[in-house]
N, C-alpha and C positions, 0 to 999 in steps of 0.2 A: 835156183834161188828160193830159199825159206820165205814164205809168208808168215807174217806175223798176224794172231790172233788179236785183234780188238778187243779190248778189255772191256767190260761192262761200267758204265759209270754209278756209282753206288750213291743213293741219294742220303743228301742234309737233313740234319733235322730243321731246316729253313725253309726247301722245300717240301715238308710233309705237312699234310692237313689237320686240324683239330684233332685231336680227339676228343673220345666221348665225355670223358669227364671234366677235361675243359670247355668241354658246349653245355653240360649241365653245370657247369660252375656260372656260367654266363649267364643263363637262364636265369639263375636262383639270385644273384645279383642283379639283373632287369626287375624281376618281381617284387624284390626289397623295396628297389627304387620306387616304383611303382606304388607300393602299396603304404611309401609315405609321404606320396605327392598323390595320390587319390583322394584323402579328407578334405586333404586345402580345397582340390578341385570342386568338389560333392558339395563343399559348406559355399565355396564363390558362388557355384551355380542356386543354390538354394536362396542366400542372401540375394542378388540380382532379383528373384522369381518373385521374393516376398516386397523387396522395392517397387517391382511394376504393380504387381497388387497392391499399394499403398499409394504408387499413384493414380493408379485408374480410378482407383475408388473415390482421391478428390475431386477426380471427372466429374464421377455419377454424383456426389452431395451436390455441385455447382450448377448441373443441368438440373437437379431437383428442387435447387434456389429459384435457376432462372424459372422452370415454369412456377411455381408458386406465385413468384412476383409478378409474373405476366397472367394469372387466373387462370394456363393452360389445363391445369390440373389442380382438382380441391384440396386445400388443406386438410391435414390429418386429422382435426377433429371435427369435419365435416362426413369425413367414413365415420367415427367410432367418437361419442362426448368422453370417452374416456384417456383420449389422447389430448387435453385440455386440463392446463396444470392454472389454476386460478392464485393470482396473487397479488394481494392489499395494494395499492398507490403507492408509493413511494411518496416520505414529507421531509420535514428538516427535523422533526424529533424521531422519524424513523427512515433514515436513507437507508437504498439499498447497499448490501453487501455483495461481495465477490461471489459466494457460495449462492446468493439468491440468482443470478446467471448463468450458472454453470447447471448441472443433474447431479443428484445421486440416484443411487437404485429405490430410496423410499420413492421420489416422485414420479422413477421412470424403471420399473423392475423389469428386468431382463426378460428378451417374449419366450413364450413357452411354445409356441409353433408360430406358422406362416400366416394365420389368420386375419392379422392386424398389422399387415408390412408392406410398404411399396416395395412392387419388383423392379428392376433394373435389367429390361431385356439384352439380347448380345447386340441388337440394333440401336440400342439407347432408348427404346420407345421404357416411358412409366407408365407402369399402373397400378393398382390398390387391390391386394389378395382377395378383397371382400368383394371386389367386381366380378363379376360370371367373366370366365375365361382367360383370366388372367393368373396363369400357371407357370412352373418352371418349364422351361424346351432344353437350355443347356446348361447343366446345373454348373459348372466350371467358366465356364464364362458371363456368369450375372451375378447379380450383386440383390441382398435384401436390404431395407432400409427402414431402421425401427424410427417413427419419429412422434413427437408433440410439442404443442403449443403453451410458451409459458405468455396468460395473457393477464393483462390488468383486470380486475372484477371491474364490472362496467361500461367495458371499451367498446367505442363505436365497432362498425366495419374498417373505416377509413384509417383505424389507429396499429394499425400492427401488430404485432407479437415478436415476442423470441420464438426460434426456432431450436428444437434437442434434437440431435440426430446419432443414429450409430449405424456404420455399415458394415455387415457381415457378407463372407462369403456366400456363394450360389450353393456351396457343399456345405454350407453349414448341417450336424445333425440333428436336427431337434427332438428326438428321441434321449438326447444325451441334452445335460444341463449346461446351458451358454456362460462364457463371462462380457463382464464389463467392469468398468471402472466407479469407483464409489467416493466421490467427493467430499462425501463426511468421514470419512474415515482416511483418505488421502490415498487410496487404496488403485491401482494402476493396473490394468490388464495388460498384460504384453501381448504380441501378437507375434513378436518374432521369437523360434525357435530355432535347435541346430538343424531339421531336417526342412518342409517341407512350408512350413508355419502350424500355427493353433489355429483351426480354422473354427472352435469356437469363441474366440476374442473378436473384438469387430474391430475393423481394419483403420477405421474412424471414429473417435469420437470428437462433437464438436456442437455449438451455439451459435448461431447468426439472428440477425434482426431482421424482419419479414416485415414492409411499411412502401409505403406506395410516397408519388407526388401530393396524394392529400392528407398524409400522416403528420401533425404538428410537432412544433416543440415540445407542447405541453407533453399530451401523448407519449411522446419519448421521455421526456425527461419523469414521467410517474414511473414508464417502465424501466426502465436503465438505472435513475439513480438522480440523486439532487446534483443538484450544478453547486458548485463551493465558490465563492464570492474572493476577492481580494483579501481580505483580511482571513480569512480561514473558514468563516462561518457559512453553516450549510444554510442553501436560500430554498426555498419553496418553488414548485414548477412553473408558479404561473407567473 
């Protein structure tokens, strides 16, 4: 009886493997991919990082309120009389204006180092650069805070002030020149960038009222701005 040989089964191109140059075809398609869903990625994660910076930093202005308001911590022109922006009563032949509550950089020029700035420690503790011992520890996680007092010429203790404030980052350089915003000129610091942020812009700009339970109408009303009567006409504080 003949035995028959067994034929070798000859393989498909179905089942054969990659080859090389369809793995490097493959490759070089992932990377395209890749390298145009990378920017979107780089610019989300950046915009997020410059959001949280922008809100912390309301944080740090509003603990900075709260102790002023509560005497925790002295007012800015208690460290330095130069942080004391002085300005006329407010009447009815001269009420204030928008621009007299807001800053420019004439009344409030951008700081030129650390010397004259509340820190904002990574524990939230403040304090005044002019104080012994009150230094940077993590420059990425605190905050500096330029601020002064717009006050009425004359005003008791008990009468309040406006408050100007700008918050920069902890890596701000001050070897390099900062921005800020300039209200005579209409002029806006941005802060967002495509990468990382401008960590010289300050995160915040901003004015609040600084007045206790024994701050009057009056008081307010020299600082702030004449109160306008029914018919139109501006009326006097008192």
């Amino acid at each position: 009886m003949i035995k028959r040989k067994p034929q070798q089964k000859t393989s498909s191109s179905s089942d054969s493997g990659f080859t090389i140059i369809e793995s490097v075809l493959g490759v070089v398609v992932v990377a395209i991919l890749l390298a145009s869903v990378s920017p979107l990625l780089v610019f989300s994660t950046a915009t997020r990082v410059q959001s949280r910076r922008a809100e912390k930093a309301t944080q740090v202005v509003n603990t900075l309120i709260t102790a002023l308001r509560t005497s925790s911590i002295k007012a800015p022109g208690e460290f330095n009389a130069a942080n004391k922006i002085l300005l006329e009563a407010a009447t009815a032949a001269e009420p204030r204006n928008l621009a007299d509550n807001l800053i420019s950089l004439a009344q409030m020029p951008v700081p030129a180092n650390a010397s004259n700035l509340y820190l904002v420690k990574k524990d939230e503790s403040i304090c005044h650069t002019s104080q012994t011992g009150c230094t940077s520890q993590s420059k990425f996680e605190e905050y500096y805070i330029q601020a002064r007092q717009l006050i009425v010429t004359g005003s008791a203790a008990n009468d309040g002030y406006r408050l100007a404030v700008r918050v920069y980052r902890g890596d701000v350089d001050f070897t390099k020149p900062l921005l800020a915003s300039d209200v005579s000129i209409q002029k806006t610091a941005s802060v967002v960038t495509a990468g990382v942020g401008n960590r010289q812009a300050p995160l915040i700009e901003r004015t609040v009222d600084i007045a206790n339970g024994r701050t009057s109408f009056e008081a307010l009303c020299q600082r702030l701005g004449i109160v306008p009567a029914k018919d139109g006409n501006n009326q006097n504080c008192q």
